[in-house]
N, C-alpha and C positions, 0 to 999 in steps of 0.2 A: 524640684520643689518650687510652688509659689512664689515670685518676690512677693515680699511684703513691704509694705512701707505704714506710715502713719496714719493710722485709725483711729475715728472718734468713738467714743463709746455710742451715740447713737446711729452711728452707719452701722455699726457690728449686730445684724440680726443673731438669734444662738445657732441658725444653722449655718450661716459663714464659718463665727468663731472655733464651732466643732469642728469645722472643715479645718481652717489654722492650725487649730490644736493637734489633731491628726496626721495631716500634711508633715507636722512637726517631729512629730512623736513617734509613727510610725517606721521611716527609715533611721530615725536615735537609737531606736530598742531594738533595731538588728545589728543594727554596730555594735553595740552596750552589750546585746546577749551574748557574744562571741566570745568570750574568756570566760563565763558560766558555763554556756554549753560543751567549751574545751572538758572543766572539770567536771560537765557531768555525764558527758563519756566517757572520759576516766574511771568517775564513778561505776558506771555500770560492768564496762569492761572489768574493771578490777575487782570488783566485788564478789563476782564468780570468781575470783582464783580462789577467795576462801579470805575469813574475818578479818586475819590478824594485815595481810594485806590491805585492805578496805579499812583499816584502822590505822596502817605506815599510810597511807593515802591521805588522811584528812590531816595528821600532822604539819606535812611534807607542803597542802595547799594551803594549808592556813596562815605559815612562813612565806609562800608567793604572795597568797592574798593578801597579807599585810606590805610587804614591799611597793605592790603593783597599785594596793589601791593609797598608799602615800604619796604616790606619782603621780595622780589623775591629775595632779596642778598642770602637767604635760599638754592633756589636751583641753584645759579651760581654760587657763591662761594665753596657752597657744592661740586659742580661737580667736579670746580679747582683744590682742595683740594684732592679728590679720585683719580682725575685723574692722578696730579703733582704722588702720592704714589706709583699709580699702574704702572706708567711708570720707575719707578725707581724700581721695582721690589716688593715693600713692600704693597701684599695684603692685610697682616694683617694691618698693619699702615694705609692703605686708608679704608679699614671696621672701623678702632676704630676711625679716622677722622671723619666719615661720621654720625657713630653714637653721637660722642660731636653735630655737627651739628644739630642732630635730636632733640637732648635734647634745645640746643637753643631754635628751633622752638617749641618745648614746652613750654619751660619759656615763652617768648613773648606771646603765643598764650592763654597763662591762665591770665597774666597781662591785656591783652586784653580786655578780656574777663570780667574779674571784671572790669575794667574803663569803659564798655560798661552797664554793668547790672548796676552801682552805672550812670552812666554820662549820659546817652542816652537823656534823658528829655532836657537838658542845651547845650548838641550839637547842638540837633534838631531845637531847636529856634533861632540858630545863622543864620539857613537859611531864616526865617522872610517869612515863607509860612504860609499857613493857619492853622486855628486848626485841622480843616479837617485831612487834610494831614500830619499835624503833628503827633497827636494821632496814625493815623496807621502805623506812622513812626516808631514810637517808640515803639508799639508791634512789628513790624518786626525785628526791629534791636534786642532790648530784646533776642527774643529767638534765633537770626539768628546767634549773637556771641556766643553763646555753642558750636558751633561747630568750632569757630576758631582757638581752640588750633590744631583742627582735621587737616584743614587747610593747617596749619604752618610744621606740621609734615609730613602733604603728601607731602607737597614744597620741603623739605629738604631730605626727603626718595629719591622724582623725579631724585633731584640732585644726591645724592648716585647711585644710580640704572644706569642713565646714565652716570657717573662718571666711573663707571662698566662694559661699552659698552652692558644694560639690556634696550633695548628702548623698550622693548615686553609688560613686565610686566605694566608698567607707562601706553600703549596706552590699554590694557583689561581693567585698573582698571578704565581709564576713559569713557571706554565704561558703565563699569556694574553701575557707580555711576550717570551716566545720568538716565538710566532706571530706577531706584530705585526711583531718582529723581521726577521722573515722575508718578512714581505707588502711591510714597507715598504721593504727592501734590494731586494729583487727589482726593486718596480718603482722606484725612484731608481736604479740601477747601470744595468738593463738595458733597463728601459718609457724613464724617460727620459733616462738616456743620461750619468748624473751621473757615472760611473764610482765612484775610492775616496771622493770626497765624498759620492755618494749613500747609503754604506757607514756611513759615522759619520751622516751626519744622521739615517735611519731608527734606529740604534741611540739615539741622544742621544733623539728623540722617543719611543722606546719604553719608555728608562729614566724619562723624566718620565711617564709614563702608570702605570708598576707605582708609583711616589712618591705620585704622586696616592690611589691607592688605600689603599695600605698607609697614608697617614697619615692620610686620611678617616678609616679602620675606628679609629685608637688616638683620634681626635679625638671621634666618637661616641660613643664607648665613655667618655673623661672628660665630655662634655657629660651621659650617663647619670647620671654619679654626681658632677655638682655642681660638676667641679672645670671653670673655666675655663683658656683657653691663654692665661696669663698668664705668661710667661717670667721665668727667674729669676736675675741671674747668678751668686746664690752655687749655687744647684743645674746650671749648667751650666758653672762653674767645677770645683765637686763632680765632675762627671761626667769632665772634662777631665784633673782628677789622678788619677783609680780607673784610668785604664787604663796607667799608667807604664811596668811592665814589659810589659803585654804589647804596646806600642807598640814596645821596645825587639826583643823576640823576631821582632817581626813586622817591623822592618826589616833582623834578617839574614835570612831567609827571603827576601825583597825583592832585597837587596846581591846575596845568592848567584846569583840568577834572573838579574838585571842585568849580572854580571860575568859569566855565560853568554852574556849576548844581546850584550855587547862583544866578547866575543873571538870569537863567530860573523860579529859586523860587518866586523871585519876579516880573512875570508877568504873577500867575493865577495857579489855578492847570490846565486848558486847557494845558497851556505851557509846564507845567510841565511833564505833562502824554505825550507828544508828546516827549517831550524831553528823558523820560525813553525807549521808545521806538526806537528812531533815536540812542541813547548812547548803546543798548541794538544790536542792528545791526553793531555797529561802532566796539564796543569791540571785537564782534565776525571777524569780518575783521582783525582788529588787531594783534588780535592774529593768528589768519590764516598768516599776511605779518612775525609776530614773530617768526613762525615755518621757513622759508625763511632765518630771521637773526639765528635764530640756527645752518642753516646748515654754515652760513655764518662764524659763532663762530667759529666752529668744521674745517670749510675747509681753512679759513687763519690763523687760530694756527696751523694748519700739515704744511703751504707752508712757513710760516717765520719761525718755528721753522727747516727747512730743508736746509732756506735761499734760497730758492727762489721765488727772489721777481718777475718775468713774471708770473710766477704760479698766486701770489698773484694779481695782475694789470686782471690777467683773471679770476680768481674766481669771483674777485667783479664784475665786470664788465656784469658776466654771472648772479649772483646769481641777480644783478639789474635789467637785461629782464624780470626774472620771476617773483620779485616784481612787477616789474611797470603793465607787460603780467596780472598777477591775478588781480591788478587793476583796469584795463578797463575792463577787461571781467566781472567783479562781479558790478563796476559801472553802467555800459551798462544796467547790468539784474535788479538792483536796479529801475532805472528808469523806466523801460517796466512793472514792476512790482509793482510799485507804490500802482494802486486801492488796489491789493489784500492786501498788506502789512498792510495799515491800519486799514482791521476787520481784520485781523486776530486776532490784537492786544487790539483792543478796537472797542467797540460795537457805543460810540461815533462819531456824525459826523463832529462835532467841531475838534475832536483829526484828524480823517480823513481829513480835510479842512489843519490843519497848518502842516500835514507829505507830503501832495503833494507838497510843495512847498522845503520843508526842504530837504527831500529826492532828491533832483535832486545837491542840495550843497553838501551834502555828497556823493552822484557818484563822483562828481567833486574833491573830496578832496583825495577819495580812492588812483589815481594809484601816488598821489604826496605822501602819505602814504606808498606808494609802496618804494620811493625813500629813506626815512626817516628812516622809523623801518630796512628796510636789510644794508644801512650802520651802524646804530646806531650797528647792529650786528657785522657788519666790524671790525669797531672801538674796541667793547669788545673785539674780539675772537683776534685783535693786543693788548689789556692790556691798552686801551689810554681813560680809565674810566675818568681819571683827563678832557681830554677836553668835553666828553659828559658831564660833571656835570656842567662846566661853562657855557658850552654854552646853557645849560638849563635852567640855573638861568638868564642866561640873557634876554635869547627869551621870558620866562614867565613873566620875568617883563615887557616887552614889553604889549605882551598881555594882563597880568591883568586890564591895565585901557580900554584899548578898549572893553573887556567883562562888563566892568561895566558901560561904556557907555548904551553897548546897553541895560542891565538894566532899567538904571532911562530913559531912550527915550521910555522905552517899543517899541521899534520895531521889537521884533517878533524874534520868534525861526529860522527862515531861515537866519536873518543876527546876531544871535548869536553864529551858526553855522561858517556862514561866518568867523566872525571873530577867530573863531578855527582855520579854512583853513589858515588863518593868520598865527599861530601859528606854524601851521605843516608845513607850505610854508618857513619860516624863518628858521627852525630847517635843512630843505632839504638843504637847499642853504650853510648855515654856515658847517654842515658835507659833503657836496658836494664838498667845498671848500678845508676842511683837507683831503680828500680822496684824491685829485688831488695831492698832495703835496706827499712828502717822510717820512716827519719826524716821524710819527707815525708806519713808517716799520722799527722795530725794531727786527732785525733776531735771530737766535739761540735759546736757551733756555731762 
């Protein structure tokens, strides 16, 4: 990746800045896509076992995916933290940072991991789906958190390593932990016959194989320069408090997702398995618009930290074409794409019947998604964590009764959807609003 350093808004032609944004963006969203693509191999693998599994499946990720994405403070904070050290000259101090970090993400990720193997049963019921669907829930989730310490550790390695200006290392390892992914799903589901357990155990071993790696490369790298892995717990104390608010941001993001995948619980596993699949395609956008707020992170902390704020009024501005631009263009293919999308996923023609309808609301909701996740990036890479939390606890509470409407109405996974679009439409508008404004350009260091 480019060093970057401080740019005036008039040196920055728009074909540089593209280039920046890009440069940026493009090894985030292979790193980012890595735990999407996990579940949407999953996805597909398991969907051919038949509904009621493809509906234990979306439960089972929706319990990880709340966990995992309440930890993302792992790798932002992490980053902060390297970064703040390495800019001040202090390598060794941003490696022995990085590594408290890591050990964090360890602890968490074992606590986890017992709350999942002892609790999963009494989770799982809270969503008031079938037994069906439950039981294969709960083998999934079972074996699928062994591997969340694995996890928690790559999150905060990621952080490190990018912290380190290392975006190389982060986008191989997400390559090689896909294939794996995929070798080992294959044959545990279908070689030998493991069904949705062969599903999470191939995933959990592949997550601990990218950990392996990604911590070797930050382990070598302080053995380089002196410092040993001597843990610390006022520095992984330290690391535990820096991410408050965006712990906070990151569990209504969570809630909202959550209080989706409940009120899909209770209209059927049909719903349900459409629903793993529509969420299964959404994540993956997501995070693709996430890679966008990354560069977004990285390029308004160089333009306020230089105090220039035209720079900054043009980053966002720019980095929001190319969210909104990837928007329509992948909504667009969504739609034309429809038929295929639904076998690919499931064999069912019930599942196929409620994605043609769902899938034209999620095109619709993408390039507003556009608008949402590269400010939300805005916003972090200026430090203004405290209003993304608010205004996420408020939106969500908004939403919560509308999702649970559509619930007890049973009206159907397209206007469950909908009302998501709600969600993500409300969140646009409120950070559209603190964008336009000043107060959150807060120059210098």
């Amino acid at each position: 990746m480019p060093r970057l350093g401080p740019v005036t808004a008039t040196a920055r032609t728009t074909r540089s800045l593209n280039l920046e944004i890009l440069a940026l963006a493009v090894p985030a969203f292979a790193t980012l896509v890595a735990e999407p693509l996990l579940i949407l191999v999953d996805t597909t693998i398991v969907g051919h076992l038949g509904t009621a599994q493809l509906a234990g499946l979306t439960l089972a990720s929706n319990v990880i995916g709340f966990l995992v994405g309440l930890s993302i403070f792992l790798a932002y904070g992490t980053t902060a933290t390297v970064a703040r050290r390495l800019g001040a000259g202090d390598r060794r101090g941003a490696l022995a940072g990085g590594l408290d970090g890591m050990v964090l993400g360890l602890l968490i990720g074992l606590v986890l991991c017992v709350g999942l193997l002892i609790g999963a049963p009494a989770i799982l019921q809270l969503y008031g789906s079938g037994p069906g669907a439950t039981g294969y829930a709960t083998t999934y989730l079972r074996l699928v958190s062994l591997g969340l310490p694995a996890q928690l550790v790559s999150l905060a390695s990621t952080g490190v390593l990018r912290g380190l200006q290392d975006t190389r290392t982060p986008l191989y390892v997400a390559i090689a932990v896909n294939l794996v992914n995929i070798a080992l799903n294959l044959t545990l589901v279908y070689g030998v016959g493991l069904g949705i357990a062969g599903a999470a155990i191939g995933t959990a071993v592949s997550q601990w194989a990218g950990a392996a790696v990604l911590s070797a490369t930050v382990l070598r790298g302080a053995a380089r320069r002196g410092v040993r892995f001597q843990p610390h717990l006022g520095g992984v104390l330290a690391a535990a408090r820096s991410g408050g608010w965006l712990v906070l941001r990151a569990a209504t993001l969570q809630l909202a997702i959550t209080v989706t995948t409940f009120s899909a619980s209770g209209m059927g596993e049909v719903t349900l398995a459409g629903h793993q699949v529509a969420y299964s395609l959404w994540q993956t956008m997501v995070y693709a618009l996430d890679a966008f707020a990354i560069a977004a992170q990285a390029l308004i902390g160089l333009s306020l930290g230089s105090g220039d704020v035209p720079a900054t009024r043009r980053i966002t501005r720019r980095v929001l074409l190319w969210g909104v631009g990837f928007g329509v263009v992948v909504g667009t293919l969504m739609v034309l794409l429809r038929p295929v999308l639904g076998g690919l996923f499931s064999p069912d023609p019930r599942v196929h019947a409620t994605l043609m309808v769902t899938l034209v609301v999620l095109a619709a909701i993408i390039p507003v998604g556009g608008v949402t996740f590269v400010l939300d990036g805005v916003l972090i890479g200026a430090g203004d964590a405290r209003y993304l939390s608010l205004v996420g606890v408020l939106v969500t509470a908004i939403y919560t009764p509308l999702a649970l409407v559509v619930r007890a109405t049973d009206a159907g996974l397209a206007w469950l959807w909908a009302a998501y679009g709600i969600w993500i439409a409300a969140r646009a508008v409120t950070l559209w609003i603190r964008a336009r404004g000043t107060a959150w350009m807060v120059v210098g260091q």
